[in-house]
C-alpha positions in Angstrom: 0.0 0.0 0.0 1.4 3.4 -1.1 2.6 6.3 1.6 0.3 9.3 1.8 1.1 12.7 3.0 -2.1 14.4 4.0 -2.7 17.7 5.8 -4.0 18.2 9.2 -8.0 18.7 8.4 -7.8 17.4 4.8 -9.8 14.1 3.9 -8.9 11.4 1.9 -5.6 9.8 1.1 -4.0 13.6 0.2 -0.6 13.4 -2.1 1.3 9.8 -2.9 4.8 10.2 -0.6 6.6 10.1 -3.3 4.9 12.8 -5.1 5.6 15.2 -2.1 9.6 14.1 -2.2 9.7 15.5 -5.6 8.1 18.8 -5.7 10.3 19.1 -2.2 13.5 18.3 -4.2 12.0 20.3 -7.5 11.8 23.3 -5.0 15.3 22.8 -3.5 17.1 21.6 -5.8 15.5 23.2 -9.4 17.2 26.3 -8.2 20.2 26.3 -6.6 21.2 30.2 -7.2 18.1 30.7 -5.2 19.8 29.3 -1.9 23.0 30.8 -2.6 21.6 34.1 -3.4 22.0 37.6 -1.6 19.5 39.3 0.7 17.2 41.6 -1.5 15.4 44.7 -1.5 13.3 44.6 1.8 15.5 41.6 3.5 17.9 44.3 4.1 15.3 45.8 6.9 13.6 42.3 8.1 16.9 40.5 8.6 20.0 42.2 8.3 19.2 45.3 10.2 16.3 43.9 12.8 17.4 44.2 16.3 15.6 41.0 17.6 16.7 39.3 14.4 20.1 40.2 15.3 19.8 39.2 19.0 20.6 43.4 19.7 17.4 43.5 22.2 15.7 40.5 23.9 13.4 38.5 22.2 10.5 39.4 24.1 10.8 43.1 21.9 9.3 41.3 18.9 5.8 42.0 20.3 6.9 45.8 20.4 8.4 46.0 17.3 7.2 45.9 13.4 8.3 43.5 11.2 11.2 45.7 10.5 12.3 46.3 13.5 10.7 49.6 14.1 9.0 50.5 17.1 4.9 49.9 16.8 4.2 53.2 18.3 6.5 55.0 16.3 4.8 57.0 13.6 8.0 55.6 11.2 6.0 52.1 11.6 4.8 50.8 8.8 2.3 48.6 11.8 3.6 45.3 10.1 3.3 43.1 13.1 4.9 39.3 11.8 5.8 38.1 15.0 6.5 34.3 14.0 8.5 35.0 10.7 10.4 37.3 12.7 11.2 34.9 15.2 11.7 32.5 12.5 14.5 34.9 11.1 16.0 34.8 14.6 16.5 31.1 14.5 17.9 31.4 11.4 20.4 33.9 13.0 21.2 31.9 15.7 22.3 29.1 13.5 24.2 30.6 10.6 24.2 34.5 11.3 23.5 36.3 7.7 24.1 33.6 5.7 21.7 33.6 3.2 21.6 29.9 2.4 20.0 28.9 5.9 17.4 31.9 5.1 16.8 30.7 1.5 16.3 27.0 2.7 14.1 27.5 5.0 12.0 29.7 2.6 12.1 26.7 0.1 11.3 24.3 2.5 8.4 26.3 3.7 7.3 26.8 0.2 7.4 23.6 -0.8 5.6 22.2 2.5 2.4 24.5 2.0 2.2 23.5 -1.9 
């Protein structure tokens, strides 16, 4: 009997295993300047230049500040309030500082997972 991936609250058998392993590897692997390339236009502010990304205040600050890194109150806010991605980013920090490949992985990964 064939694997089955299926999604919490789908029904039915959801996508053959092997089916999900390649659009996983088609998504990692199809692109490989994708992993390896810089940080673009807005990652400069989300990642590179986030305090709680960067580990410059505590982590507790990402429910004060924007989703780049900007006070909420501030009227310089754009009110962008990603809590999880920014702690996501953080993680990512933690493990490889700015190297984009970790970034670009997990972006993949994520990508590929929700397809």
């Amino acid at each position: 009997q064939p694997l089955f991936v299926t999604p919490a609250g789908m029904r039915g058998p959801g996508l053959p295993l092997w089916l999900f392993c390649l659009s996983m590897g088609f998504v990692i692997f199809a692109t490989p300047r994708r992993l390896s390339g810089p940080f673009l236009y807005d990652d400069k502010a989300a990642v590179v230049r986030n305090p709680v990304v960067r580990g410059e205040v505590r982590t507790t600050h990402v429910w004060a500040l924007d989703f780049w890194g900007e006070e909420l109150a501030s009227s310089r806010s754009h009110k962008s309030f990603r809590p999880l991605v920014t702690l996501s980013y953080r993680a990512n920090f933690l493990a490889h500082e700015l190297s984009t490949f970790g970034y670009h992985l997990v972006n993949a990964l994520l990508h590929g997972v929700n397809s």
